[in-house]
C-alpha positions, 0 to 999 in steps of 0.5 A, a space after each residue: 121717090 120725091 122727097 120734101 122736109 118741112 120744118 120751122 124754127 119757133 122764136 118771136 123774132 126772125 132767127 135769120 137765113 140759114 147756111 146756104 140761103 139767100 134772100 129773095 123777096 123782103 117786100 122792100 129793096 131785094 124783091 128778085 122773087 115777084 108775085 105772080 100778080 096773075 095768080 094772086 088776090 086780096 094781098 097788100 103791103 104793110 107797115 107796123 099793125 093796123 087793127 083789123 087788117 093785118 099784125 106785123 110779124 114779131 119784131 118786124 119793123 119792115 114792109 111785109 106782104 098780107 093775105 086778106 080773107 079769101 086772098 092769096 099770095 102765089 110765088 114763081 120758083 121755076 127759074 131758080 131750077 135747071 141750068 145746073 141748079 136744083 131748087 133746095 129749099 125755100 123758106 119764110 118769116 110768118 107771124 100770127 098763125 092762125 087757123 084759117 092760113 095756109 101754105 101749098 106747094 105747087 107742082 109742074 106740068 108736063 107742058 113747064 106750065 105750073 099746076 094750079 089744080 092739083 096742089 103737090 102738098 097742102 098744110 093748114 094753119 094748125 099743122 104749120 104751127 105744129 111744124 113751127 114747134 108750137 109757136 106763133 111766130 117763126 121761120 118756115 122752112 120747106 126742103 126737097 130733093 131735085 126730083 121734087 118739080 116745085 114749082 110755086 108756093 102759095 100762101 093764102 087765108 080764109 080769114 084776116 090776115 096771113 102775115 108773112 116776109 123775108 123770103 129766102 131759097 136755097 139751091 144745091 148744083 149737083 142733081 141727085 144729092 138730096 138736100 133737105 130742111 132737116 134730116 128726113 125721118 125712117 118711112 115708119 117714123 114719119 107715118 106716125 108723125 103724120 098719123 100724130 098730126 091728122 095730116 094722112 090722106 089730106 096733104 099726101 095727093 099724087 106724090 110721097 112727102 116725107 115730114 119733120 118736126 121743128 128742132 
């Protein structure tokens, strides 16, 4: 059974990469993680806030990527699997969750080629900040097994704006191990969680997720 743990760590700055994570794209210097440009529209870099357009997530000084109305912003996870490494995890600093942003998680096809069509999970704006222990603001975190076959995670908005920065992966090398973002809960448990959270039928598609809260 594929297996994915989403979870988040409310705090009004960035608590930092957990053991085992690198950064990948800070929309700065280390940006080794490209949007794939193909994929994605309505985005742009900020500096600080500007009314109307985007607010910098809290204590962000740095440059940090926005989804405009109707954008999305699409990152390609597949080379960070295979050759030995198995994608664990991958997490970002959001600020400002609102209603109309919302995070997917992206499959592969048969052919290696990315699903676009038929999301693996798809969490909106209120059950992100649910995730995130009710907070605003924080440290999204999105964990799997080895036989999850993630292969992209998109932020998109309906409305103005979907702030975001600093992502970060993890990976474990021994195919098999289940390494998740926090501990998986009993099938009983996280089915009433995800009763508790509206999120039955809407994010479950094709394969079982399995969900935890924020600690």
């Amino acid at each position: 059974m594929d297996a994915a743990s989403v979870n988040g760590m409310g705090i009004f700055s960035d608590p930092g990469l957990r053991a085992g994570e690198h950064m990948v794209a800070d929309f700065d210097a280390n940006n080794s993680l490209q949007i794939d440009s193909a994929h994605s529209s309505g985005f742009g870099y900020h500096t600080g806030s500007a009314l109307g357009i985007a607010v910098a997530p809290k204590g962000d000084t740095s440059q940090y990527l926005a989804v405009g109305a109707g954008g999305q912003a699409v990152f390609d996870l597949r080379s960070y699997a295979g050759g030995g490494n198995e994608l664990a995890s991958v997490s970002a600093y959001v600020g400002s969750l609102d209603c109309y942003n919302f995070v997917q998680l992206l499959g592969i096809n048969s052919d290696g080629s990315i699903d676009y069509a038929d999301p693996l999970l798809s969490l909106g704006g209120h059950d992100l900040v649910r995730l995130n222990g009710g907070k605003r603001n924080g440290r999204l975190i999105f964990g799997f097994d080895d036989s999850a076959r993630i292969g992209a995670i998109l932020f998109g908005s309906t409305g103005i704006a979907f702030e975001f920065d600093s992502l970060a992966i993890s990976q474990m090398r021994a195919p098999g191990q289940n390494l998740a973002a926090a501990p998986v809960p009993e099938p009983a448990s996280w089915a009433m969680m995800l009763g508790g959270l509206g999120l039955i039928g809407g994010a479950m598609r094709r394969r079982a997720w399995k969900y935890s809260r924020a600690i």
